[in-house]
N, C-alpha and C positions, 0 to 999 in steps of 0.2 A: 459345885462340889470341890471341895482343897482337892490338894495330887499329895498321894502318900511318896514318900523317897523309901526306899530300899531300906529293910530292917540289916543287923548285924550281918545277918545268914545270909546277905543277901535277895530276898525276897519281899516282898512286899505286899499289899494286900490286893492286888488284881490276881495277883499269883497265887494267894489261899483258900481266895475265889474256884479260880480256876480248878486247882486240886481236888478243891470240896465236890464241885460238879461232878468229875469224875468220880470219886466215892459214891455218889448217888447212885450215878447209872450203873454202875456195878452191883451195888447192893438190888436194884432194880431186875439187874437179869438174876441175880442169886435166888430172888422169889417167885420169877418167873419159870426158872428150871425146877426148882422145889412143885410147884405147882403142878407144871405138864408131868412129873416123874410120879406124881399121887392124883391121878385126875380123881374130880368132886362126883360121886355119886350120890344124889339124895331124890327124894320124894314121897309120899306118901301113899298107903293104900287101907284099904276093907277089906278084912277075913268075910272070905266066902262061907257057904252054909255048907262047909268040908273042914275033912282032915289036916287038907293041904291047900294052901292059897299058890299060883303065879303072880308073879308082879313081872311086866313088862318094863325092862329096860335095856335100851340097846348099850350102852357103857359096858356092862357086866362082863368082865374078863373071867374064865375058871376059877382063878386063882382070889377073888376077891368077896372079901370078909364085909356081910352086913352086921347092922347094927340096928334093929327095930326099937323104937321107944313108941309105950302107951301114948296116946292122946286123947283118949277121952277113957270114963271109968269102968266101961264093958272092956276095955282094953286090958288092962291093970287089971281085971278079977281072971282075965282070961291066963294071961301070962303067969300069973298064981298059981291057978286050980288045971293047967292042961300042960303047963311046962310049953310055952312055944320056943323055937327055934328054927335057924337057918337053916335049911337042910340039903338045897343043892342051888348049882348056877348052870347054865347054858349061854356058855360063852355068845356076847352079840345078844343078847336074846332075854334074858332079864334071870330073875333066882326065882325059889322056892322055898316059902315058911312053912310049917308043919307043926302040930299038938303031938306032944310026946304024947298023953295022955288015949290019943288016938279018939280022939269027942270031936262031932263034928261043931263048930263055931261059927259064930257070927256077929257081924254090928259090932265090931273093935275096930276101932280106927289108929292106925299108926303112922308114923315120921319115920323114916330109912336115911343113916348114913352109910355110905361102903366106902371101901379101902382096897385100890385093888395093889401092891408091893409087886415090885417087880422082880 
């Protein structure tokens, strides 16, 4: 491999090397704090033969916002015709969906994102 000699600026290219690396690992914890500071809540569940479904997950901080999406089509007709929604959390402990509609449901299968903001 040739030997680069020192550009104008004095530097050379083990030098721009080296920099770059750093920019890396920095960018590296930059994703890493973004990350821990939103931890990932996801999973899925099935509306019970109720008003109101639990879903068990221990992440679930008070403060944190689900997100249910339909996965299959009893899903999608439910969320239509009963208005579901998020309706409470138990810190440690997992949340709570609920039919506005107040109609007891079943056999919809959903995907869970949460969010818990600190």
């Amino acid at each position: 491999m040739p030997e680069f000699e020192s550009g104008p600026l004095g530097g050379g290219v083990p030098d721009l090397v080296s920099t770059n690396k750093g920019g890396v690992q920095q960018l590296g914890n930059i994703v890493d704090a973004i990350l821990n500071s939103f931890p990932r809540i996801n999973g899925t569940f099935t509306l019970s033969a109720a008003t109101t479904t639990g879903v068990s997950n221990g992440n679930v901080a008070a403060n944190t916002v689900i997100v249910p999406f339909a996965t299959n089509a009893t899903a999608a007709l439910i969320v239509r015709t009963n208005g579901l929604y998020h309706s409470a959390n138990t810190a440690g402990t997992g949340f709570v969906i609920s039919t506005q509609s107040g109609s007891a449901t079943s056999g919809g299968t959903f995907a869970y994102v949460g969010i818990s903001p600190s």
